[in-house]
N, C-alpha and C positions, 0 to 999 in steps of 0.2 A: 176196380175201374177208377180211374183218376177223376178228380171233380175239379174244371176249369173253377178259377174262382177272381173274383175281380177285387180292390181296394176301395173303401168309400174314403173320398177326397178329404170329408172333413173329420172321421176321428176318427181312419185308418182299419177301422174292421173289414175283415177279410168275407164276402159274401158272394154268397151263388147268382152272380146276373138275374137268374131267370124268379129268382127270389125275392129280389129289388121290394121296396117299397116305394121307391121312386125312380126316375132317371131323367136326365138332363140331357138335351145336345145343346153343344157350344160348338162351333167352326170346326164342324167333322167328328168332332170326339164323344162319346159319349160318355155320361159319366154315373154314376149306380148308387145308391143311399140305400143303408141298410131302417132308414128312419125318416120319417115326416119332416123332425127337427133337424135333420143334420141336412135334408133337402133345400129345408127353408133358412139356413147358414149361409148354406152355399149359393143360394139365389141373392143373398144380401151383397156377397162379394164374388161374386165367379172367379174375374181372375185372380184371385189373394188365393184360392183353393186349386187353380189349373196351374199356375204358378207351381205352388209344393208339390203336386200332383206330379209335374213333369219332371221336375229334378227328382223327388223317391222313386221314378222309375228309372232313371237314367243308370246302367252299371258301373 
């Protein structure tokens, strides 16, 4: 069975959603931290992280 899995914004580890250590919403999106520290990164700058966020997904 395949395991959905999401990117944490700020140092790209690959993690199971439901796994989270933390999670943010920002204007609809949410976004997933596999760590406390990488949560409290991304709360320092959101968009500096939604920013890269958008473009590493883009194909």
């Amino acid at each position: 069975m395949a395991t959905n899995t999401v990117r944490d914004p700020v140092c790209g580890m690959e993690i199971d959603p439901a796994g989270a250590a933390q999670t943010r919403e920002v204007r609809g999106q949410t976004f997933y931290f596999c760590s406390d520290p990488c949560a409290d990164m991304f709360d320092v700058d959101p968009h500096l992280y939604m920013a890269h966020h958008t473009q590493s997904s883009q194909p």
